[in-house]
C-alpha positions in Angstrom: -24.3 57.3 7.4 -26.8 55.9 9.5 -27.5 52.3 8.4 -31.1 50.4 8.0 -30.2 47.3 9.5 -29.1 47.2 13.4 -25.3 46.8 13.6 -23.9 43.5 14.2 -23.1 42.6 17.7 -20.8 39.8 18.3 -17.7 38.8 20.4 -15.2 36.6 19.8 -17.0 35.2 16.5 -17.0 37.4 13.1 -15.4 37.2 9.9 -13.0 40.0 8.7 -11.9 40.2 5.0 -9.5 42.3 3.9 -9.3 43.4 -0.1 -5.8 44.9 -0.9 -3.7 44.9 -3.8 -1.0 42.2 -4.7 2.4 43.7 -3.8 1.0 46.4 -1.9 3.3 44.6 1.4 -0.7 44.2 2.9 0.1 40.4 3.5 2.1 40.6 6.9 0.3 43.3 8.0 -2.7 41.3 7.6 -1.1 38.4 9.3 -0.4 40.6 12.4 -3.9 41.4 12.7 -4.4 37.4 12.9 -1.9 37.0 15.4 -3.0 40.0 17.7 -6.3 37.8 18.1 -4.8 34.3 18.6 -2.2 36.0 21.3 -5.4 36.8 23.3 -6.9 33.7 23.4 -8.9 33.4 20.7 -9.0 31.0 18.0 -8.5 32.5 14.4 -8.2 30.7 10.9 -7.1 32.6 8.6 -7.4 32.1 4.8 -4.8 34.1 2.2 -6.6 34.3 -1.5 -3.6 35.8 -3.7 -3.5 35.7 -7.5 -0.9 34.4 -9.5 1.1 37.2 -10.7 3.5 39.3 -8.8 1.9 42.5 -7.6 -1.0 44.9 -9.0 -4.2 42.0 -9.1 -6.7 42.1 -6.3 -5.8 39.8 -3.5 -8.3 38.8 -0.5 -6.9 37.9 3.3 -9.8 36.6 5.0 -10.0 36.3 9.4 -12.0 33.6 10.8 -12.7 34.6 14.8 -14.4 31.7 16.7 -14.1 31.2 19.9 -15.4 27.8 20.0 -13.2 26.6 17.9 -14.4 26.4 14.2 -11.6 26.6 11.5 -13.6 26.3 8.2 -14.5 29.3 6.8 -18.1 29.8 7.6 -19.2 31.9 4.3 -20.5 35.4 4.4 -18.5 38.7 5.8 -19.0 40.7 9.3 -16.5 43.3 8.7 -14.8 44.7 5.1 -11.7 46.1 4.8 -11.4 47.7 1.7 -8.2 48.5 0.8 -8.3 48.2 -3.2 -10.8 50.1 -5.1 -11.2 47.8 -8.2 -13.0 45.4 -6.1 -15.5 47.7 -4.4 -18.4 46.8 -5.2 -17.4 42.6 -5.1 -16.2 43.2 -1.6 -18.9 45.9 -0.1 -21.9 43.2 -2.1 -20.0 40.5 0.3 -21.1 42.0 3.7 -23.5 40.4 5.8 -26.7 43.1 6.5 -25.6 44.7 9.5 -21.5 44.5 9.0 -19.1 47.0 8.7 -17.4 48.7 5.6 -14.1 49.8 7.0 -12.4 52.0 4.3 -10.1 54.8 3.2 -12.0 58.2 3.1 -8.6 60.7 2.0 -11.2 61.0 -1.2 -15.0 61.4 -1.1 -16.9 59.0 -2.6 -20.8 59.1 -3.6 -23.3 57.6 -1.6 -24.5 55.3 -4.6 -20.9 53.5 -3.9 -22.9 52.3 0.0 -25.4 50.0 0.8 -27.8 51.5 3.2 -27.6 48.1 5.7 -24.1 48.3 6.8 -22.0 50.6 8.7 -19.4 52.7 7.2 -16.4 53.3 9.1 -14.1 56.1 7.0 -10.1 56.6 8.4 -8.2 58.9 5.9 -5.6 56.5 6.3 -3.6 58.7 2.8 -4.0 61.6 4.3 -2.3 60.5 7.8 0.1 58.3 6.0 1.2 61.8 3.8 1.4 64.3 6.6 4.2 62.0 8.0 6.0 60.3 5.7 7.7 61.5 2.3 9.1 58.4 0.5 5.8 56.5 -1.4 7.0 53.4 -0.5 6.9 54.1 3.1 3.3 55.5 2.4 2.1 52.5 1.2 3.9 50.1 3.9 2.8 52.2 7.0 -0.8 52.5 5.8 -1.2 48.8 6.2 0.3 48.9 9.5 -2.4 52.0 10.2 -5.5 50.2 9.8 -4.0 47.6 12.0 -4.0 50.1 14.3 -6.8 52.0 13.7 -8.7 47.7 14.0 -7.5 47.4 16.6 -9.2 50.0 18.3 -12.5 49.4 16.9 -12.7 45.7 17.9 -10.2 46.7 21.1 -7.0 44.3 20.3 -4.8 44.6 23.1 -2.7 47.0 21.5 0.4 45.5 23.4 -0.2 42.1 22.2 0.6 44.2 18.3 3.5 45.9 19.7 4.9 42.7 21.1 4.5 40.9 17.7 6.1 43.8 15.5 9.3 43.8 18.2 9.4 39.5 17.1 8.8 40.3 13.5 11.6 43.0 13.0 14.1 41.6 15.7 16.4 41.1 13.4 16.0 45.1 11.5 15.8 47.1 14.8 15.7 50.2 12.7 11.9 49.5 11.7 10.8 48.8 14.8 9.7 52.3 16.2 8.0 53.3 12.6 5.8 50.4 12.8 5.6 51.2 16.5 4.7 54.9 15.4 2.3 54.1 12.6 0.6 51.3 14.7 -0.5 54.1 17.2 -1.0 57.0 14.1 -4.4 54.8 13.1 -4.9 53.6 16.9 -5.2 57.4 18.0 -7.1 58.9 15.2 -10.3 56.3 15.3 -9.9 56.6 19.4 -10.3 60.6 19.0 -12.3 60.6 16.0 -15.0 57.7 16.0 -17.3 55.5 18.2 -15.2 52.6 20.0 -15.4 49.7 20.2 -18.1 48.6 17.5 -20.1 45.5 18.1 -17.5 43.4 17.2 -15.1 42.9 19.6 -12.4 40.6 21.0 -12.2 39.8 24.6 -9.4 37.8 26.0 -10.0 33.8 26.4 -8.2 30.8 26.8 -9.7 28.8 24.1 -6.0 28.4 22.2 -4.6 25.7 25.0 -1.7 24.2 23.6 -2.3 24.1 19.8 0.4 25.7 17.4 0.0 27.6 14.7 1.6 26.8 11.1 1.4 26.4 7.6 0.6 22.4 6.4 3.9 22.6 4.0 5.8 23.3 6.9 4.6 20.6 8.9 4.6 18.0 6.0 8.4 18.9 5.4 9.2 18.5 8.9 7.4 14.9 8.9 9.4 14.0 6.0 12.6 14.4 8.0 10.9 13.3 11.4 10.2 10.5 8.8 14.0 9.6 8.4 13.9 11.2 4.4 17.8 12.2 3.5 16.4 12.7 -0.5 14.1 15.6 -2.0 14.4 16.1 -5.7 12.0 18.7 -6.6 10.9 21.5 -9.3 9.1 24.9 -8.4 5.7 25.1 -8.2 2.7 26.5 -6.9 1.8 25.7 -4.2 4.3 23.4 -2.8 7.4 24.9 -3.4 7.5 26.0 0.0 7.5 22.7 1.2 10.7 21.7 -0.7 12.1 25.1 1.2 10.9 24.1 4.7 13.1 20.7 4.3 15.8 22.4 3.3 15.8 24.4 6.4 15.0 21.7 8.8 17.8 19.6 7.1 20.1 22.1 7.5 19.5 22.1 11.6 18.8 18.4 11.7 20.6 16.3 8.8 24.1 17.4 9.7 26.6 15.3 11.4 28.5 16.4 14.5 31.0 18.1 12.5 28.5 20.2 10.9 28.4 18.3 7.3 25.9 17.6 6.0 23.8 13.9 5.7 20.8 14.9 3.4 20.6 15.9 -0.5 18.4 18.4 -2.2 18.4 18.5 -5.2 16.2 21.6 -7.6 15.7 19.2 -11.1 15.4 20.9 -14.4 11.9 19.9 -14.8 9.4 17.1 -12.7 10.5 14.4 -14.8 14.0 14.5 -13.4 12.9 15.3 -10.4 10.8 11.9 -9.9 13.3 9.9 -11.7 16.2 10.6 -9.1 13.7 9.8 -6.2 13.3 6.6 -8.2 16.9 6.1 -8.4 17.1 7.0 -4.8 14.3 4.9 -3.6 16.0 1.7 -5.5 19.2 2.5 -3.5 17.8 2.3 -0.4 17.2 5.8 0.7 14.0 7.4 1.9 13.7 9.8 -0.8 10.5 11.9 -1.7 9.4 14.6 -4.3 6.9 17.5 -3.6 4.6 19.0 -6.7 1.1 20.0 -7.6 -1.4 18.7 -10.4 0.7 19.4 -13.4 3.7 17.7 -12.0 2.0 14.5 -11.5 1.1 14.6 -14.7 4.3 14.8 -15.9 6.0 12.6 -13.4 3.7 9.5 -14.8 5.9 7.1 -16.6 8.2 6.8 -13.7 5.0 6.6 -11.6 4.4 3.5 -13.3 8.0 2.6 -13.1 8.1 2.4 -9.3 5.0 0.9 -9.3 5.7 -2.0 -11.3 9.6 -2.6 -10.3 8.2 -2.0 -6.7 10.2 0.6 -5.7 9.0 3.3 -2.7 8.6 6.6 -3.6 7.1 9.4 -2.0 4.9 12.3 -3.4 3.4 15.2 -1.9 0.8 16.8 -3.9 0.0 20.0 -2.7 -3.3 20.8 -5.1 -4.6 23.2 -6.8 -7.1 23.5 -9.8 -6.3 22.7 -12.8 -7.0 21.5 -15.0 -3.7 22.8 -17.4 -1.8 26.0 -15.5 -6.1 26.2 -14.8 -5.6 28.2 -11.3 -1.7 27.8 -9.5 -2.9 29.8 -6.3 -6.5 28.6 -5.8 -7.3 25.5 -4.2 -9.4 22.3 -4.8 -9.0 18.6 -4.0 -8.8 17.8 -8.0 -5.8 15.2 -8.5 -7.5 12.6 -7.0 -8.1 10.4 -9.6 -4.6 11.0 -11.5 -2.4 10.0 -8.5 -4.9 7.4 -7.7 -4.2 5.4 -11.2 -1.5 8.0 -12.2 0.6 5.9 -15.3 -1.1 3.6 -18.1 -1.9 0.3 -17.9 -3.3 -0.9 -14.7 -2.1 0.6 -11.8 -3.4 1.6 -8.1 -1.9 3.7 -6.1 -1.6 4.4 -1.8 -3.2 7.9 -1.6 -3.1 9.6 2.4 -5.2 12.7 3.3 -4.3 14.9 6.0 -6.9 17.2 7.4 -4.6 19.9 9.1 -0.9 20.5 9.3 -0.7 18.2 12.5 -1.9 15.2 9.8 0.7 16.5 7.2 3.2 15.9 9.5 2.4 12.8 10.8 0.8 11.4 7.1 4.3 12.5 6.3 6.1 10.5 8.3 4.0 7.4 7.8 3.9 7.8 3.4 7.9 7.2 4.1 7.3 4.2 6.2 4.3 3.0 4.0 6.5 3.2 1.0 9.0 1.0 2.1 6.7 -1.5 3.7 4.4 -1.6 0.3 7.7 -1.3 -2.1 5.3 1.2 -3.7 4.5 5.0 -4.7 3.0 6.7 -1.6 0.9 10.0 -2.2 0.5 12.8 0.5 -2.7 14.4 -0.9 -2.5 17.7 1.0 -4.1 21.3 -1.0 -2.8 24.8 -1.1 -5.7 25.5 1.9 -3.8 23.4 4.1 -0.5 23.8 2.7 0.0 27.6 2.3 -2.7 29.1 5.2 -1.7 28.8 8.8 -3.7 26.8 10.9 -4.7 25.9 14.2 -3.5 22.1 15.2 -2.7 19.6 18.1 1.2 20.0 19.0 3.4 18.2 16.7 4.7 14.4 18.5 8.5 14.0 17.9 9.2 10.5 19.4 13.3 10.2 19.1 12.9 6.5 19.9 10.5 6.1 16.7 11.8 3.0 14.4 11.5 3.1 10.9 9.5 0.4 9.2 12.0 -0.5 6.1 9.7 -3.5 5.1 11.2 -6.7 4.2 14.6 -6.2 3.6 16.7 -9.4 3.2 20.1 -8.7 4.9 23.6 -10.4 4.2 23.5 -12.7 6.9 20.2 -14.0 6.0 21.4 -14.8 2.4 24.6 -16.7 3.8 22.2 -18.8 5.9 20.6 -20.2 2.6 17.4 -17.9 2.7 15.6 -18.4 -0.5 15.5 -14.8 -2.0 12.8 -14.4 -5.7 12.8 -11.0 -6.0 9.2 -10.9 -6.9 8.0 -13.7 -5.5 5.0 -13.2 -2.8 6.3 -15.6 -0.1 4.2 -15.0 2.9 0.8 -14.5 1.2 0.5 -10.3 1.7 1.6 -9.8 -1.8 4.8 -8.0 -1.1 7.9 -9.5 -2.2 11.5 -9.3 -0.5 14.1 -7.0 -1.8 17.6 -6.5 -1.0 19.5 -3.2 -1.4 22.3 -2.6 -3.9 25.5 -4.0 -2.5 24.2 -6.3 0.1 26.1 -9.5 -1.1 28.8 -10.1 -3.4 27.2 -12.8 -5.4 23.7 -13.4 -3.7 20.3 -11.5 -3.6 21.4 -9.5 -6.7 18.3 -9.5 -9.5 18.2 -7.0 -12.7 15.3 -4.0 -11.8 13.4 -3.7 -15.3 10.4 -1.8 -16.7 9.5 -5.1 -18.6 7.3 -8.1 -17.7 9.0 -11.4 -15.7 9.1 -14.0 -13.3 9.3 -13.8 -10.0 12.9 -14.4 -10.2 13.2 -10.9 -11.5 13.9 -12.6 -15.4 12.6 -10.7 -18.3 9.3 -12.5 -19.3 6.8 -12.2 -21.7 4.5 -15.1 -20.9 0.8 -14.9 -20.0 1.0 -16.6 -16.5 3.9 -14.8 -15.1 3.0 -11.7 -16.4 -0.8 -12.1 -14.5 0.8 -14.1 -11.0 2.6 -10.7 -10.9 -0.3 -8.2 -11.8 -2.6 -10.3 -9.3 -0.4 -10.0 -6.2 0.0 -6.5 -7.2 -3.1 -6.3 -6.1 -3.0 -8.8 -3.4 -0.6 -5.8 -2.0 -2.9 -3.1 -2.5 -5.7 -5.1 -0.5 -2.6 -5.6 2.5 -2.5 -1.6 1.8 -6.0 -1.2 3.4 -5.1 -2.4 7.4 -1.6 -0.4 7.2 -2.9 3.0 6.0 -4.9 5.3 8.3 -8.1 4.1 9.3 -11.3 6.6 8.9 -13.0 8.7 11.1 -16.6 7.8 11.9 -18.9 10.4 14.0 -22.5 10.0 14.7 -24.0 12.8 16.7 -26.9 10.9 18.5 -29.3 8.8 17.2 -28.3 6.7 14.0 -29.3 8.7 11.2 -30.5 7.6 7.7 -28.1 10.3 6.0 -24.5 10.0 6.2 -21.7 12.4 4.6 -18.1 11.4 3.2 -15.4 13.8 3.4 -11.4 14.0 3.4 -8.9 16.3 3.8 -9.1 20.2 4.1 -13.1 20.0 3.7 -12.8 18.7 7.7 -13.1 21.9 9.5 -16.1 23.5 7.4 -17.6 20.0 7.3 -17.6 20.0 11.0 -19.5 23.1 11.8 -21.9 22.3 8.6 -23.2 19.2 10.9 -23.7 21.0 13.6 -26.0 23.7 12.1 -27.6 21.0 10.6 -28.0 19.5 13.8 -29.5 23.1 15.2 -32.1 22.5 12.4 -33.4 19.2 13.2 -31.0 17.4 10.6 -28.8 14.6 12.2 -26.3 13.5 9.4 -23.6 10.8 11.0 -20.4 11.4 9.2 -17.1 9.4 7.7 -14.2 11.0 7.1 -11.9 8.8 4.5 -8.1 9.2 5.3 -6.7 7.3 2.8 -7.0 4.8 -0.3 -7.6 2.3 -0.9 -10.3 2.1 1.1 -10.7 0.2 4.4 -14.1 -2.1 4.6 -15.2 0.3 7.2 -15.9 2.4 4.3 -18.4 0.0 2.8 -20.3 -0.8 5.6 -20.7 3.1 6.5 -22.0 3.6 3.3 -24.6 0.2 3.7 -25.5 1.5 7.0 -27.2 4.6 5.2 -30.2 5.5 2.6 -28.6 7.9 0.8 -24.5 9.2 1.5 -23.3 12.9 0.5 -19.7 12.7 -0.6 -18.3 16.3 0.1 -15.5 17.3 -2.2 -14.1 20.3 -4.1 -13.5 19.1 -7.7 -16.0 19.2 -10.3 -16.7 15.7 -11.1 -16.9 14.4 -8.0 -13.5 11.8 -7.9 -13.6 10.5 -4.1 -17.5 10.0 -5.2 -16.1 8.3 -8.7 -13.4 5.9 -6.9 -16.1 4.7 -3.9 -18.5 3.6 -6.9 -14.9 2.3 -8.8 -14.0 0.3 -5.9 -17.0 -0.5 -4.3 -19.1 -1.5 -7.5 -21.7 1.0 -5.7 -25.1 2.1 -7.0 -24.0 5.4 -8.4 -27.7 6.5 -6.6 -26.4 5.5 -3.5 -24.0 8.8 -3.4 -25.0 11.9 -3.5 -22.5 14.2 -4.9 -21.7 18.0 -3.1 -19.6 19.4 -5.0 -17.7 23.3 -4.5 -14.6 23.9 -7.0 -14.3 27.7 -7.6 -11.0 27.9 -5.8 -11.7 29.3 -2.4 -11.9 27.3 0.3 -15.4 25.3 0.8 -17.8 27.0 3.5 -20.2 25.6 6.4 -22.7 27.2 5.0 -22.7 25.7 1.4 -22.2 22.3 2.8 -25.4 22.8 5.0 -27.8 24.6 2.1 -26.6 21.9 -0.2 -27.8 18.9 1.7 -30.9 20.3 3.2 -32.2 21.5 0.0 -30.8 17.5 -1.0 -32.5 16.1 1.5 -36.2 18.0 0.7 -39.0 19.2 2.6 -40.9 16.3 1.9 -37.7 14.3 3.4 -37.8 16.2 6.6 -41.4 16.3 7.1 -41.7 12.5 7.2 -38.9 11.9 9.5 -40.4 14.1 11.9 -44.0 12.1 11.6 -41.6 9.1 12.4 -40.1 10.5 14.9 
């Protein structure tokens, strides 16, 4: 089929999306593909959309090439690889005029099925896979590892970069190493005897990687939890951090064990969250650095103890790996949605240390640095991370290990300081940051020992009931959460040039699309200066961008705008003042929307006058 629209020419920057079928074994094949193009230089982010059932509902595996650098996705799709014919017509409707439609042509299909713009590429991948192999399993593995192949010459992969990573991947099964080998090559050899080669996308070697590593966010956040000196996870399964709780159990296994190989961590898989927060709690009381990992529904569950640790003053911390909700809502798509519950999770009045990490080099480090918070603030710590960051691999700075790191354990009266007549009130705010001293179970035989309650009192830990010491306890409370604001990371401010009168608010895994959104605004005459918010509560820095600006986007992917809702909360803002851009349908949020969303914001009539100004 000759197309109507010139073919797209490109190298080094396209989008492939691949539509398969959950179970199908597509997912590591797919990842291969990824890798091939990161071995040679070449930045990829890749993005897995899976559905939440065990196999036979469409799934999505989307490639993001970019040689200079940009991680987000970008929106729209150069080259279809459909794989799964319920989602035809969704996936071929995707396609940027001029892509490519690569698919399986073992059976004809009628020309109304096209569009007339793209290019079709047809490999009778069934047809190859049944000439060679007889078991139907093996059918349907080995035609994912085909198209691999048969990619790989169209966009001309070094095809010994893909042999190299199927010799790592089956290392270990040595017997499947020359069948992948051998299917790799079937779909290589047919499109190189069979079809034009390369197309106009194509990948040419670089060396835009540098040092960066590739991994998933819940693998770098459990590793900071241990770099972070945690010996305690209590956890229940959950999508999408479960794998989190799995990573620290490996890493504990290698580096929690004493010299004689036993071991100096505890994992523990509650019965539900409830239990799972309350022996964290129990944990954090005892002195160990103890933290939980869950999604939206577990938080909501975990609340009374929230509220517990917050108001015995007791460090905990919680990784929230999100996902939308709200109820079971959708377990494997992402959004930024639990904001507001962890911020004030519990009733009555509480206020809660939020961090949000940007990439799996911030989950590791935010990791770290909840544990040290927690123990500094005697408080509940959140790790807002999101299934984007937490279950897709990523492109990231190198991980910093520092073995002579000390960990803050916050004011912690010792023994020795007892017998020397310190005066210890166990919730008494002493030196004026609104954080108490504590002592750990056991630290004296008859001093620094107070009764840890749910229940109002004095600052000598005594159950009270009265008006004054229940408020000269609420008020440094808060008095602690305003210390919170210089200890927790500090935000990220980026103005491109010139001072502009629009400014955007991000966080967390909106970063990398919100980057490359200001810089095609930039291309179109639209300076926007930029803040992105790293933690809560906020730092004044916040405030004064937002002053500093006629009107402020706040980018987020929930609904109801909540980063927007707790600036205004916090701030006592002019709701005017921020402009909400909100993307929540579960995929990741792309350049593109940000960038049609505030020009079409910002208005002709907006854009005409600045440029009379300028």
């Amino acid at each position: 089929m000759t197309p109507s629209h010139a073919p797209l020419q490109s190298t080094n920057d396209f989008v492939v999306k691949f539509a398969n079928v959950n179970g199908s074994g597509s997912a590591s094949a797919n990842e291969l593909f990824a890798k091939a193009i990161l071995r040679m230089g070449v930045p990829v982010s890749p993005r897995n959309i899976f559905p939440s059932n065990i196999q036979g509902l469409p799934t999505w595996y989307e490639v993001r090439v970019s040689e200079a650098g940009w991680l987000g996705r970008r929106g729209g799709v150069d080259l279809m690889v459909a794989m799964n014919p319920q989602t035809w017509d969704v996936d071929v409707a995707e396609l940027e005029p001029g892509g490519y439609l690569f698919y399986d042509n073992s059976k004809p299909m009628p020309k109304s099925r096209f569009r007339e713009d793209v290019t079709v590429i047809g490999v009778p991948l069934t047809e190859l896979c049944n000439a060679t192999y007889d078991d139907p399993r093996q059918r349907q593995l080995f035609k994912n590892i085909m198209y691999v192949g048969a990619l790989g010459a169209l966009l001309d992969l070094d095809a010994g970069i893909i042999e190299a990573l199927i010799g790592e991947q089956y290392r270990s099964k040595p017997k499947l190493l020359a069948p992948n080998i051998e299917a790799l090559h079937i779909g290589r050899d047919w499109v190189r005897e069979h079809l034009p080669h390369p197309i106009g996308l194509r990948v040419r070697a670089g060396d835009a990687v540098g040092d960066r590593i590739f991994m998933e966010g819940n693998a770098a956040a459990a590793l900071g939890c241990v770099y972070g000196g945690a010996t305690v996870c209590a956890w229940y399964p959950i999508t999408p951090s479960s794998s989190l709780a799995e990573a620290f159990q490996s890493y504990c296994r290698k580096y929690r064990v004493d010299a004689e190989g036993r071991a100096r961590h505890a994992i523990i898989q509650a019965e539900d969250e409830i239990a799972s927060i309350g022996m964290v709690v129990g944990a954090g009381w005892n002195g160990a650095r103890a933290f939980t990992t869950t999604s939206g529904p577990g938080v909501s569950l975990m609340g009374e103890f929230i509220g517990l640790a917050y108001f015995a003053e007791i460090p905990v911390t919680i990784i929230d790996v999100q996902r939308g909700g709200p109820s079971t809502g959708m377990p494997t798509r992402t959004q930024q949605s639990d904001l507001l519950s962890a911020a004030y999770a519990s009733h009555g009045d509480t206020k809660h240390v939020l961090l949000f990490p940007e990439d799996p080099h911030e989950c590791f480090a935010f990791a770290a640095d909840a544990l040290d918070l927690a123990d500094r603030l005697q408080t509940p710590v959140f790790v807002m991370t999101d299934l984007d960051i937490g279950m897709n691999q990523r492109l990231c700075a190198p991980l910093e290990w520092d073995d002579a790191r000390e960990y803050d354990r916050g004011k912690v009266m010792t023994a020795g300081q007892l017998e020397q007549g310190r005066e210890f009130a166990r919730y008494k705010d002493v030196d004026g940051d609104g954080i108490p001293w504590r002592t750990w179970p056991g630290t004296h035989p008859d001093k620094g020992a107070y009764f840890t309650r749910g229940t109002s009192r004095n600052p000598q830990a005594q159950y009270s009931e009265r008006g004054p010491d229940y408020v000269y306890n609420m008020q440094r409370l808060l008095k602690k959460f305003d210390t919170a604001k210089a200890l927790v990371p500090q935000p990220v401010v980026s103005q491109p040039g010139v001072p502009s009168r629009h400014g955007a608010i991000f966080f967390g895994s909106t970063s990398p699309a919100m980057h490359e959104a200001i810089a095609l605004l930039s291309d179109a005459g639209i300076p926007v200066d930029t803040l992105r918010v790293r933690a809560f509560p906020f730092p004044d820095s916040v405030r004064a961008f937002i002053a500093a600006h006629e009107c402020v986007f706040v980018v987020e992917q929930n609904r109801d705008g909540q980063l927007r809702t707790l600036l205004v909360n916090e701030f006592d803002l002019d709701p005017a003042r921020l402009v909400a851009v909100l993307h929540y349908d579960g995929t990741p949020i792309t350049a593109r929307f940000i960038a049609g969303e505030i020009t079409a914001r910002i208005g002709p009539a907006s854009l005409e006058s600045r440029e009379k100004v300028a």
